[in-house]
Structure formats: C-alpha cells, structure tokens
N, C-alpha and C positions, 0 to 999 in steps of 0.2 A: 669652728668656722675656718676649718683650712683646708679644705677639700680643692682639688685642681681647680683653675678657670673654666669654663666652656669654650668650646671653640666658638666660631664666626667673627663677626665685625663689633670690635668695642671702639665707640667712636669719643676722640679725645675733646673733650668742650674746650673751647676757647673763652675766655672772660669778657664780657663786654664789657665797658666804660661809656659812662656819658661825654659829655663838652666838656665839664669839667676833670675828667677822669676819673669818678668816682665811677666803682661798682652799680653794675644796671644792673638788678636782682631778677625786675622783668623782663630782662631782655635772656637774661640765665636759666628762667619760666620756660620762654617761646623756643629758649636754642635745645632746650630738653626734650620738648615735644616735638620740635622737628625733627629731632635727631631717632627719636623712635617714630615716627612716621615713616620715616626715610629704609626702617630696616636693621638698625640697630641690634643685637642680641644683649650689649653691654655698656654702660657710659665710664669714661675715665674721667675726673674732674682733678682741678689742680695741678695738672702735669707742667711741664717744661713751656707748651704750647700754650698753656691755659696762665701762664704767667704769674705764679703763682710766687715764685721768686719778691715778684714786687707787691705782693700785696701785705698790706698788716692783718694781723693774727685775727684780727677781730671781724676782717674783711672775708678773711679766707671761711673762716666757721662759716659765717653767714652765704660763700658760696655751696660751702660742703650742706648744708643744712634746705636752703633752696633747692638742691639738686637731689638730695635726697626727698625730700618733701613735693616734687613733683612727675617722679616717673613710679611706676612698679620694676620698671627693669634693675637689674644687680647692675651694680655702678662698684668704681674704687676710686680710693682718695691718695692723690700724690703726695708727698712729703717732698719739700724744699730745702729743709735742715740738712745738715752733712754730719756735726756732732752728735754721739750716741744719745746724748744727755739730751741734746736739743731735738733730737728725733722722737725722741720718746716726748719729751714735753706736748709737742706740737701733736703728734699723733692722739695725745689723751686729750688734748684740747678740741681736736676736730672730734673728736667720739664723742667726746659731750654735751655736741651741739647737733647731732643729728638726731632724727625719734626713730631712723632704722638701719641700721650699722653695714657698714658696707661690707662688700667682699671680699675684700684684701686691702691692704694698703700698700701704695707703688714705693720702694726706698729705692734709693741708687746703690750703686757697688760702691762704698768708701774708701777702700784702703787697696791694692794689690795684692795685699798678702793674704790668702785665701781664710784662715784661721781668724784673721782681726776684721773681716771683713763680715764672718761667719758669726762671730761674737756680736758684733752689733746688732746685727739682725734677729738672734737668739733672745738678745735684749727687747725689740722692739715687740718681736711676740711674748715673751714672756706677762710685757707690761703689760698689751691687751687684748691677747686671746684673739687676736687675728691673723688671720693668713696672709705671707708677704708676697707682693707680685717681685720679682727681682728687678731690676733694671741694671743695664749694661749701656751705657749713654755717655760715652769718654766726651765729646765735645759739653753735654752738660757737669759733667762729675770733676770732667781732670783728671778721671783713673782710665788707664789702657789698661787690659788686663785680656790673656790668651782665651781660647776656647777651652782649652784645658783649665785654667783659674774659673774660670766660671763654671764650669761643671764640678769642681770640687766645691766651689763655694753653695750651689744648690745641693750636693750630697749632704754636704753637714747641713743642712737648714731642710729637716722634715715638715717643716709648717709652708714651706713653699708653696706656691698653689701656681707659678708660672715665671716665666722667664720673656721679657722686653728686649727683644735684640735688638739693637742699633748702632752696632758698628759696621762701617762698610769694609766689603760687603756684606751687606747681608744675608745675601743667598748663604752664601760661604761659611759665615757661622751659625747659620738655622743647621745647613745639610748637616755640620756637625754637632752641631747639639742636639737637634731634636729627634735623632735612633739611641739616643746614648742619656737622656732621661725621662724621670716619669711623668714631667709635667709638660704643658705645651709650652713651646715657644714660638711666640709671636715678634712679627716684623713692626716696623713705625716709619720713621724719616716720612710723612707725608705720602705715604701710599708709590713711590713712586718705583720702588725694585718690587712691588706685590707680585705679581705674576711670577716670578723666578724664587720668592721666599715661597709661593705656595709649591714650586714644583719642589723645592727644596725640603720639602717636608712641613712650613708654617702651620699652624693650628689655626691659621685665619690672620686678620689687619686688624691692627690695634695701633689707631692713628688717627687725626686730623685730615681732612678736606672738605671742601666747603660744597660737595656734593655727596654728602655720605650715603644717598639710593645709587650709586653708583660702583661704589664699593660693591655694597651687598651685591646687587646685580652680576659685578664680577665672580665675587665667592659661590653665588647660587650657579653661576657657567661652569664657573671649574670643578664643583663637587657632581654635577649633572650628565657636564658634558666632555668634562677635562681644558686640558691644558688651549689648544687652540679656539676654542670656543669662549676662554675667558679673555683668550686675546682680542677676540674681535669684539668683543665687551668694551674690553678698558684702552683700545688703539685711539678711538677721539676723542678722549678725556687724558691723556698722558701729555699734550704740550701746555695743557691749565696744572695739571699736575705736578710737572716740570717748572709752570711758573712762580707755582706754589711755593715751591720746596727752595726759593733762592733764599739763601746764607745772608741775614741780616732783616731783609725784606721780607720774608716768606710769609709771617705772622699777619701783616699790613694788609697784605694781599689779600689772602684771605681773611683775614676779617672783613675788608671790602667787600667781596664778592656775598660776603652772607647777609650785610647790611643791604647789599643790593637785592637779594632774593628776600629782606623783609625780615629776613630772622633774628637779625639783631638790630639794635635802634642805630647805632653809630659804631664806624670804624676802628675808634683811636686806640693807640697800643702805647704800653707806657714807658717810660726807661726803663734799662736798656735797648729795649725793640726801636728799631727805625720806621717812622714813618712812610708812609707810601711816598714815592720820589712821585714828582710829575711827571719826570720823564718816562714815569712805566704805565701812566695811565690810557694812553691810547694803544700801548698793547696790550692791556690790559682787556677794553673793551673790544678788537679785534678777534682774542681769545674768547670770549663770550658769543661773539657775533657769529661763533662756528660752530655753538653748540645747540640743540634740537629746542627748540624753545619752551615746551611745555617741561623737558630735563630741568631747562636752569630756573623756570620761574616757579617747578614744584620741588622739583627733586625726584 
C-alpha cells in the first residue's frame, strides 16, 4: 500500500466539537459527505487543521474510524506525535480502529538531518505497511529544512507515496521539488497561493476550505483550460480565502462558515485555536454577502 497519491483535491476535515467541546462524530458523518459531494477525489483527517493535536487518543481513533466508516473515497490519517516511538504507537492505534485502512499516513519532517529524519519514517512504515504522505509544515513541526533536505529525505524513504508542501512559498518549493521526484507534491496553507502551486507544477490542493466545490472547480479550470481560466474561477473566492487563512483565527473562521452552510452543528475550536474574535464577525458576514448564493448555501 505504497503506491503514489492521486492527483486532484484532497480536502482536509476539520473536527467538529459540540457546546461542550466534545467530538461531534455526526457532524464528522455530514462534513464527510459534504466534502465528497463537493468534488473531493481524497479526504485528509486529523491533520494540523483538523486539531488533532488536542484531541485524546481515544477521540482521535473514533474520528479516524467515523471517517473511515462513512465515505468510499481514499482518505489519510495525520499523526500528531513528533517521537519515533510515539508515532509508531499512535499510528498502530489509529490502524486498529478503522474496518478500511487508509492511504497513507501524513508524518511531519522531525529532525533536519535528512538521515534521522529518514529513519523515522522507515520506522513508521516498517511497523505498518503503509505508505507515508511526507509533510514539510515548519510552523506546525519547528523543523526548517531546504528543498534540497527534503528531497533527499523522500529519496531514502521508497514507501513515500507524496509530499505536503507548506513552506512559504510555496510555488517556490513545489517548482523545485515536483521535476525533481517521483511522487506528487501537493500545496496546503488554506488554498490560498493554489493557482501559482498549480502553475508550479502542484499535483493538485491538498487543503482546508469551507467551500471545497470550489477548489475542485478551480483544478477542473486549469487542467481544462489552463492557467487564466482557473483564475477567473478562484478570483471571488480568494478575499474569504485570504480570510481563512489568518494566523491564530483561521480555524474559527472557518469552522464558522461551515456551521453556517449546515455542515457542521457548532463552531467551537479548542485550545490552542483562538476563538472567532467579534470583531471579525461582521466582516465576516460582508465576505459571505459577496458570494453567489446558491455557492455558499450548497457548495
């Protein structure tokens, strides 16, 4: 099970929480099937975005297992762990609890040094015969590392099946990475440098937004029609996009907007994530009030 990713849009789930902040499992139901409604080729659960961070072990299984248990589409399960020992634990525990094994599993880059970063990952498939998607995520990780380290760290790591780019820029190190290996490399940050990852060579979005038939709609422009045709796609959806992607709030935000199109029962995001401020709420609704209505109310 280590065969590349496919290209297109794999769209990253966000975790719902009720009032009390426990896990909405039905709200993880409806964001599944929205999310393949929408156009989806792929789902990513438990990522960065998906807060995965804050949930207990027992929470996460139960979302990996939900998400598994409600689409046919190929999905992957993020790892939060940083320790080898701890990534392997956590990794066998999410495998246990699903009835259909995912695609790959998402690890971060641990270390800088291309070798011990290599080892880990060697580690992680050896223990379960799954294919690793890579991530490159310095503000989630804490590890910088070149285009060059990263490209050696996927040369030793044959189980790879794709590469997460998310350092900015992006374009910058898609163009460089993705002529120079075998697997795709995919953009994130919130969809919001998409256009310039796809001219750069991107395999597709592999991200979070709270309109992901939009995404698609862009990918299906530019493989169709190219590059200015995806633009005029994705030109009135890049100031929500933009809204999206703000450093601390971003999550908030979006999760708002998708509780507001119904997808999910409640907003709330947990620590560390910040709440939706008030004062972003009426631009909030401004940025809604520009978009085509039947867009935001189906997707």
């Amino acid at each position: 099970m280590t065969g590349p990713l496919a290209p297109g849009l794999w769209g990253v789930l966000a975790t719902p929480f009720d009032e009390s902040l426990d896990v909405d499992l039905d709200s993880v139901r409806n964001e599944v099937t929205s999310f393949a409604e929408d156009g989806c080729d792929g789902l990513v659960a438990l990522g960065v975005f998906g807060e995965a961070a804050s949930l207990q072990p027992g929470e996460a299984a139960a979302v990996a297992k939900t998400v598994a248990e409600s689409t046919d589409l190929p999905y992957v399960l993020g790892l939060s762990e940083r320790a080898p020992d701890a990534v392997v634990t956590q990794a066998i525990r999410l495998l246990g609890a699903v009835s259909r094994p995912p695609v790959a599993l998402m690890a971060q880059i641990s270390d800088a040094t291309p070798a011990v970063a290599a080892d880990s990952l060697d580690r992680l498939h050896k223990e379960t015969g799954i294919g690793v998607l890579i991530q490159d995520y310095p503000v989630a990780s804490g590890i910088s590392v070149t285009d060059e380290q990263v490209m050696a760290i996927v040369r030793a790591c044959p189980f790879a099946v794709g590469v997460k780019s998310e350092t900015p820029p992006t374009s910058v190190a898609i163009a460089n990475l993705a002529p120079r290996l075998e697997v795709p490399v995919f953009g994130g940050l919130g969809g919001i440098g998409l256009l310039d990852e796809l001219a750069a060579g991107s395999a597709g979005a592999m991200t979070g937004f709270s309109h992901p038939a939009v995404l698609a709609r862009v990918l299906q422009a530019y493989n169709e029609r190219g590059f200015p045709s995806a633009r005029e796609v994705f030109a009135p959806w890049l100031p929500l996009a933009n809204f999206e992607g703000q450093v601390g709030v971003g999550l908030s935000i979006r999760k708002e907007v998708l509780r507001r199109r119904g997808i999910i029962a409640g907003g709330r995001v947990r620590p560390p994530a910040l709440p939706l401020p008030a004062s972003l709420i009426p631009l909030l609704d401004q940025h809604l009030a520009t978009l085509p209505l039947a867009d935001h109310v189906s997707g």
